[in-house]
C-alpha positions in Angstrom: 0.0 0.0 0.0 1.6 3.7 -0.8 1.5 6.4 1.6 -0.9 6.9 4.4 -2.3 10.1 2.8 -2.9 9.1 -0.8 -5.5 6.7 0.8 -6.8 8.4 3.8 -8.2 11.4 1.7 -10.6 8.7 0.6 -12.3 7.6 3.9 -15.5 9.0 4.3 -16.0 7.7 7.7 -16.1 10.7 9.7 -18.2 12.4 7.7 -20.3 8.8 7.2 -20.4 8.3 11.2 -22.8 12.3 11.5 -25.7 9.7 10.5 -25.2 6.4 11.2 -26.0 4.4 14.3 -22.6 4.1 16.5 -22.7 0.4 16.0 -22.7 0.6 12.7 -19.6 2.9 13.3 -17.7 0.1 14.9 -17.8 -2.2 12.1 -16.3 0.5 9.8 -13.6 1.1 12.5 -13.2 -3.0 12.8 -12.9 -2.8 8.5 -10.2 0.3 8.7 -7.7 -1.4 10.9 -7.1 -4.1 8.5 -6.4 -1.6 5.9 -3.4 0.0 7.8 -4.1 3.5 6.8 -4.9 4.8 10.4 -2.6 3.3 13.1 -3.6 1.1 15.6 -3.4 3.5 18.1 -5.6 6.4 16.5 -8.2 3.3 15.5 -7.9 1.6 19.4 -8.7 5.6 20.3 -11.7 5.8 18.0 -13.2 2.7 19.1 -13.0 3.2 22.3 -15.0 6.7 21.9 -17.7 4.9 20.3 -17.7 2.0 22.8 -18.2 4.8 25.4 -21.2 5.9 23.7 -22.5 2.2 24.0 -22.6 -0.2 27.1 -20.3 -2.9 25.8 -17.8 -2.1 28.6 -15.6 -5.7 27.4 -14.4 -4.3 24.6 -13.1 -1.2 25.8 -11.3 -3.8 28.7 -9.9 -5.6 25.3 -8.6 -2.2 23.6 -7.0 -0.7 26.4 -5.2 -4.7 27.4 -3.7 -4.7 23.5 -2.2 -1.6 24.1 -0.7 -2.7 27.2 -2.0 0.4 28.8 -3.7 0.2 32.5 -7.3 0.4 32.8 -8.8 3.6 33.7 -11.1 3.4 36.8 -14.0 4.9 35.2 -14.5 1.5 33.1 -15.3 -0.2 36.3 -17.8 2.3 37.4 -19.5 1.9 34.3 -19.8 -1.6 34.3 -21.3 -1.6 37.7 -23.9 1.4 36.8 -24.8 -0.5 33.3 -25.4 -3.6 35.3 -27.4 -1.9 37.8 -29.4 -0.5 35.5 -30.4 -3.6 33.2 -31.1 -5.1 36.4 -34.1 -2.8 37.4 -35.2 -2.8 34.0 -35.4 -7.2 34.2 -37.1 -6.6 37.4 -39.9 -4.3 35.6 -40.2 -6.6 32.4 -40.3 -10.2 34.4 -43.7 -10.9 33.0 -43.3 -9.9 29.4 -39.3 -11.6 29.5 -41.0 -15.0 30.8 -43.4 -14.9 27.9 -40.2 -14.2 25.4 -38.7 -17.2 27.1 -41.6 -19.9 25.8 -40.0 -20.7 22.1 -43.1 -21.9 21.4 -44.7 -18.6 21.5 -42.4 -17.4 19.9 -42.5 -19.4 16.8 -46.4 -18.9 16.7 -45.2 -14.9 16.9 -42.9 -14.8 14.2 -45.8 -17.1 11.8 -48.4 -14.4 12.7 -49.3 -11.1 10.5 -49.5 -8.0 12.6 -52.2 -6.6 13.7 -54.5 -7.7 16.9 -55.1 -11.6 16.5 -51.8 -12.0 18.7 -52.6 -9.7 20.8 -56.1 -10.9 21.9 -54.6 -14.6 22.5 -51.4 -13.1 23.6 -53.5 -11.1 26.4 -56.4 -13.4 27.0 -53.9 -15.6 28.3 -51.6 -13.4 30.1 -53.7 -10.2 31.1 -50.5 -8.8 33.1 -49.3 -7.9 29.9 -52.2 -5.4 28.7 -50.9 -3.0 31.6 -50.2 0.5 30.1 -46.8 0.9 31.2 -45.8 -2.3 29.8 -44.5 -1.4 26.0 -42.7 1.7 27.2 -40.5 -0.6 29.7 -40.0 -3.4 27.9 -38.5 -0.6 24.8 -36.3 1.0 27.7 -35.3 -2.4 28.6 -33.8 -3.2 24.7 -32.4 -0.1 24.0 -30.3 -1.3 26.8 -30.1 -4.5 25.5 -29.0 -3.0 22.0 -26.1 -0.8 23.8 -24.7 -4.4 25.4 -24.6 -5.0 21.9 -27.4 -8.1 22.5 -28.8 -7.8 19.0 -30.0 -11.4 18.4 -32.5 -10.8 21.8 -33.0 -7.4 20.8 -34.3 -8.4 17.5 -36.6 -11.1 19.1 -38.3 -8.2 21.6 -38.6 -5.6 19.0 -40.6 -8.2 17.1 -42.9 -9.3 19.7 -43.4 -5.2 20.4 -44.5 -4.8 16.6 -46.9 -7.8 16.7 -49.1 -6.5 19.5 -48.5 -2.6 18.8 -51.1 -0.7 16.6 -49.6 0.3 13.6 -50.2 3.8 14.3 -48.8 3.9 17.5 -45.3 6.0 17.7 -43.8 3.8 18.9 -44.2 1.1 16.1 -41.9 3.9 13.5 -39.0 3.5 16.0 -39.5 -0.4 16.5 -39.4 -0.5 12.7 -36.4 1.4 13.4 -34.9 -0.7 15.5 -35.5 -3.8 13.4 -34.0 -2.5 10.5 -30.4 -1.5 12.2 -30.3 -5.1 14.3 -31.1 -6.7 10.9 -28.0 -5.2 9.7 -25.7 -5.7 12.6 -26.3 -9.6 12.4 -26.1 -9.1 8.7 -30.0 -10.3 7.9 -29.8 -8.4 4.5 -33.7 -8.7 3.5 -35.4 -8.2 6.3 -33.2 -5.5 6.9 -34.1 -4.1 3.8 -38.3 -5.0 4.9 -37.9 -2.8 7.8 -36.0 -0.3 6.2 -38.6 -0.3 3.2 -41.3 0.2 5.8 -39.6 3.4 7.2 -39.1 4.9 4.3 -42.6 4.6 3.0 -43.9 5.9 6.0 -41.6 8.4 7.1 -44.2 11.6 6.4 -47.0 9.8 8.1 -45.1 9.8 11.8 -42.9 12.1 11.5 -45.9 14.9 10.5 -45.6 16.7 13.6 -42.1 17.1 14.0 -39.7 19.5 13.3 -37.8 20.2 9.4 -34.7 19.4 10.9 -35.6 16.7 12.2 -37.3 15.2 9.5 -33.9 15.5 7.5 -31.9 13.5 9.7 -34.5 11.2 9.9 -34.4 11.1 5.7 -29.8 11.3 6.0 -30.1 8.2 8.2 -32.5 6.3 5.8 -30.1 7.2 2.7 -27.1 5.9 5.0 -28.8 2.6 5.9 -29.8 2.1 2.6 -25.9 1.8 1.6 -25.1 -0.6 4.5 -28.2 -3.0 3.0 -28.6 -2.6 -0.7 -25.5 -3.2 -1.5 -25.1 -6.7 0.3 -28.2 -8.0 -2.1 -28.2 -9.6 -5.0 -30.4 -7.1 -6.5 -29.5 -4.4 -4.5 -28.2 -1.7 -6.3 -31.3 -1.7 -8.6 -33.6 -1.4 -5.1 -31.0 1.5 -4.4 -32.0 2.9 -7.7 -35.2 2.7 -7.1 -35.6 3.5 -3.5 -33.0 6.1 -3.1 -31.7 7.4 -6.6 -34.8 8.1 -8.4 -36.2 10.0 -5.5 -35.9 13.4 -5.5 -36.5 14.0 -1.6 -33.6 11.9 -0.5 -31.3 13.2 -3.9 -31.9 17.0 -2.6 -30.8 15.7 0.8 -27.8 14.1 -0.6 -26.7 17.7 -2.3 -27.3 19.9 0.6 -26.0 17.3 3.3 -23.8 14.8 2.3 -22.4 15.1 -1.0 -20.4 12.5 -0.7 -23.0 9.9 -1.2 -23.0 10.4 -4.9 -19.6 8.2 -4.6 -22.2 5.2 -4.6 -24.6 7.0 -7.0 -21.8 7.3 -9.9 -20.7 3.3 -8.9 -24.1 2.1 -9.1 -24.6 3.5 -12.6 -21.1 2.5 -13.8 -21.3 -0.7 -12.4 -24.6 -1.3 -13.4 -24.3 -0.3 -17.2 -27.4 2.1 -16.6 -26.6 4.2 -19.8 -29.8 6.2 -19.8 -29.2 7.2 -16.0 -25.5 9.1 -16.9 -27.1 12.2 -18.5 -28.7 13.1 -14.8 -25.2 11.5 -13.3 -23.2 14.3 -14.7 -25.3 16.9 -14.1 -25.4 16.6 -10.2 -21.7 15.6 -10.6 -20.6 18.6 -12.5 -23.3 20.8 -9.7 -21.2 19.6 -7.3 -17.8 19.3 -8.0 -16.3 21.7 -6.2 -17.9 20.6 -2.9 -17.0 17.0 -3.4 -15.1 15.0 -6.1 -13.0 11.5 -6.1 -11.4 9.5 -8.7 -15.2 7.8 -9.4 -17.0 11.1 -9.6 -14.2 12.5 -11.7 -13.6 9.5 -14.0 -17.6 9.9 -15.1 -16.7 13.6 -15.4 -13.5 13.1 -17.7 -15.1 11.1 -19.5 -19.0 12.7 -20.3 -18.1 16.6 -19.0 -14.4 17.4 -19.9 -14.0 14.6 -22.9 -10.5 13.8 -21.5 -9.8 10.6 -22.1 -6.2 10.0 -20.3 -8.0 12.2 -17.1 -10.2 9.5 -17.3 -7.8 6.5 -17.7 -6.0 8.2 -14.6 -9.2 8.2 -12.4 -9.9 4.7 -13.3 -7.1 3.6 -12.0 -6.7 5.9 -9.0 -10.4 4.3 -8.1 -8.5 1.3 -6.9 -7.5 3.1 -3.7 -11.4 3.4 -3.1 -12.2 -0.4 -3.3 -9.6 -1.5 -1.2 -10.5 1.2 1.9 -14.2 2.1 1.2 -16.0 -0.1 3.9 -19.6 -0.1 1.4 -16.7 -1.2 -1.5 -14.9 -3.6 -0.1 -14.3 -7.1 -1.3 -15.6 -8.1 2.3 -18.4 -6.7 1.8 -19.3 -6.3 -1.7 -16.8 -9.1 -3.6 -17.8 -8.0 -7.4 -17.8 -4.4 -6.9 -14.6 -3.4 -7.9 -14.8 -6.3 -11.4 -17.8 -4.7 -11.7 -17.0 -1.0 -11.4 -13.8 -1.7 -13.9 -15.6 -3.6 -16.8 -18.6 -0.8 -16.5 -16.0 1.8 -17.0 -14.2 0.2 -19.7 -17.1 -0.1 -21.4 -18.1 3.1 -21.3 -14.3 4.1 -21.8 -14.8 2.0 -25.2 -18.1 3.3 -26.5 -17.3 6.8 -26.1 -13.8 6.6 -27.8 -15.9 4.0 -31.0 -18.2 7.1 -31.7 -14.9 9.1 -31.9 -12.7 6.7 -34.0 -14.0 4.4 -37.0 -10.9 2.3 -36.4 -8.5 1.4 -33.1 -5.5 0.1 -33.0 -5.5 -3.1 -30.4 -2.7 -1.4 -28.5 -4.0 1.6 -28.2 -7.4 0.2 -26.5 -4.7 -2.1 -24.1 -3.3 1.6 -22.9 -6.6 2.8 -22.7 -8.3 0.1 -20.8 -4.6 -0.9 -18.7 -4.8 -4.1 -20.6 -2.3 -6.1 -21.8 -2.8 -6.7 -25.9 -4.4 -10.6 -25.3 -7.0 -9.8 -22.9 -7.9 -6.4 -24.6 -8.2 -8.6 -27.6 -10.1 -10.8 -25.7 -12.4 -8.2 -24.2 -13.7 -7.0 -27.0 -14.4 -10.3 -28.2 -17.0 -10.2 -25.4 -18.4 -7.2 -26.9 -19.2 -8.7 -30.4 -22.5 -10.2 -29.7 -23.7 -6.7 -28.2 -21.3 -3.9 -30.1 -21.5 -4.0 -33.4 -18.0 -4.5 -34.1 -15.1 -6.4 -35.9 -11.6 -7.5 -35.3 -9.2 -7.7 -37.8 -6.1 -9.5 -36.0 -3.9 -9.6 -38.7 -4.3 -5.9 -38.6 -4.8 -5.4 -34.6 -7.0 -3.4 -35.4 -10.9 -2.8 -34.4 -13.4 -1.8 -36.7 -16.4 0.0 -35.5 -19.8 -0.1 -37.2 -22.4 2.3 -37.5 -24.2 2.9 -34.1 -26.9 4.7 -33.0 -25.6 8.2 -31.3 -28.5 10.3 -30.3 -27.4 9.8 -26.9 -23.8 10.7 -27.8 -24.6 13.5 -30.8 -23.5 16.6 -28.9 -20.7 14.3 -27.1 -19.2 13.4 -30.3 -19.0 16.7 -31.7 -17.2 18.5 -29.0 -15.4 15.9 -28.6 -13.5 15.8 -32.2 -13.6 19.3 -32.3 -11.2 19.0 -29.1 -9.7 15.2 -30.0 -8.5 17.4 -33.4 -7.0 20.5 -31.5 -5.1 18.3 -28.9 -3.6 16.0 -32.1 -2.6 19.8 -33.1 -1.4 20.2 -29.9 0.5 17.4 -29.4 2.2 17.6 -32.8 3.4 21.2 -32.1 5.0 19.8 -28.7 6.9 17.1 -30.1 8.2 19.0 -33.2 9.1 21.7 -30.6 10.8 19.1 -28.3 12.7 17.5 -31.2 14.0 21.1 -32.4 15.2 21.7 -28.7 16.7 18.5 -28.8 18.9 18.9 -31.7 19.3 22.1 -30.6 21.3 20.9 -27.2 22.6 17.9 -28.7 
């Protein structure tokens, strides 16, 4: 890996971590200390910040024992108050925890719709249950849960709280809430996504009453999650499409707020192939490029904006850096992304230079596409059933057939115009060059 700094201007954690749960925050932190950008001292640090905004007091014990560094006092005192605490709240939730006990019930709970069937047998049988104070205490009692970091439980109790609440109780949105961030910290991808589908499709209705502000944090979290789960599917960066992309609340969020974001909006539509989604690509990329640009954003830019080719080649392979730190990128997390990013890129890399040039040398594609002459040779050989275009070995050359360009009209034109003045360009250096040389020679 190069220099610290030629990777860490890529992290987007810190800005990332303003709208994301602080659990979710860990496992970013877990993924950066195996890329050895950060050192283990300013990521032991960071954890333990964000463990201090939890109640999982044994990791901190862990972090501070690898460093060999003594144990402040204060993590005892914690311990003892978190205990205390989850202790009075088992002592007000005995009833409903012995009834989350019976896996029987349980499996009848998780076979049932919402709505009040469960609750009537649920509290025919045990009437304790019905008391009024009952929901609110069993929600304080797995929030705490959730801080210990008991996600499989608190999954199970959030669950039983959204069978027998009434759907248009407040409480059900933060449930739903809840669900959907334990769904991704034990890595249940679609019923993450299920939960997460449900708050965003009913984020106006409960959140009516509250302030703007609020509602836009509530809208940057939903955008945030959707990166953590969408991209784990195997259909998920069409759902992200869908559900995030094409909508125009969370896309103004995205420009006044976080920027950023449109890191995974460029990947999705390179990756993806999504030709008729670039024209809108570029514009919010070009709207925003002085507030936030990276080798992704700018390789679309070189290539459908400024028509430079080698700025484009350069991003492309700058983008590397991205996939091997980005946490959403990752091959841990998202194996194909980076194949998938590279061949959409090429593609378009290809497409735009065939509507330039009639004929390409096979070299010169290689140097374009950072192949070596075989598998460029052999890459566009993929493309022959789609592109309509011809190899001529002998040659190594590629010949390009007529195409359709009413998506690329204006592109093409401004870019010969410019193709023709940097040829012009480039000529005038070298003759200049060689003069010089014989010149001093």
């Amino acid at each position: 890996m190069e220099t610290d700094s030629n990777y860490k201007k890529y992290d987007l954690s810190k800005k990332i971590s303003k709208y994301i749960d602080v659990h979710l925050l860990v496992k970013i932190l877990d993924h950066l200390s195996t890329t050895n950008i950060y050192s283990t001292e300013s990521i032991s640090k960071a954890k333990i910040k964000a463990y201090y905004q939890t109640k999982m007091i044994s990791p901190i014990r862990e972090i501070y024992e690898n460093l060999d560094t003594p144990i402040p006092e204060e993590v005892d005192e914690y311990e003892l108050k978190y205990e205390e605490e989850h202790d009075e709240l088992v002592q007000c939730n005995v009833n409903t925890l012995e009834v989350l006990g019976d896996d029987t019930l349980i499996e009848e709970l998780k076979s049932l719709n919402n709505g009040d069937n469960f609750s009537l047998k649920l509290f025919s049988r045990f009437p304790e249950l019905n008391e009024e104070d009952t929901l609110p205490n069993l929600f304080n009692y797995i929030r705490i849960l959730f801080d210990m970091g008991r996600y499989d439980h608190v999954r199970v109790c959030l669950l039983y709280m959204m069978k027998i609440l009434h759907y248009a109780d407040p409480l059900y949105f933060s449930v739903s809430w809840g669900l959907a961030i334990s769904s991704i910290l034990i890595e249940e991808w679609s019923e993450a996504a299920n939960h997460l589908q449900f708050v965003m499709e009913n984020s106006e209705s409960y959140n009516q009453n509250k302030k703007n502000m609020d509602i836009l944090v509530n809208d940057l979290w939903i955008i945030h999650a959707s990166v953590f789960v969408y991209f784990r599917l195997s259909n998920g960066r069409e759902q992200f499409t869908d559900k995030i992309l094409d909508k125009p609340l969370y896309m103004n969020a995205m420009q006044n707020c976080c920027p950023y974001m449109f890191r995974y909006y460029a990947f999705t539509v390179v990756s993806s192939n999504k030709r008729n989604a670039i024209k809108d690509l570029v514009k919010i990329l070009e709207a925003e490029r002085e507030i936030y640009s990276d080798p992704i954003t700018e390789f679309v830019l070189a290539l459908f904006s400024d028509f430079d080719f080698d700025s484009a080649r350069k991003n492309l392979d700058e983008c590397k850096k991205i996939f091997e730190i980005d946490y959403f990128l990752c091959e841990d997390s998202f194996p194909s992304a980076y194949d998938d990013f590279v061949n959409g890129a090429r593609r378009l890399l290809f497409e735009v230079f065939s509507r330039i040039h009639k004929i390409i040398s096979l070299q010169m594609l290689s140097e374009w596409l950072n192949l070596d002459l075989d598998d460029a040779e052999r890459w566009v050989v993929s493309l022959l059933k789609r592109e309509n275009v011809k190899i001529d070995s002998k040659k190594g050359i590629i010949i390009i057939g007529n195409k359709d360009t009413s998506f690329y009209s204006n592109l093409i034109s401004k870019t010969k115009l410019l193709a023709f003045k940097s040829q012009v360009m480039y000529l005038e250096l070298k003759n200049r060059v060689t003069s010089l040389s014989g010149e001093y020679n």
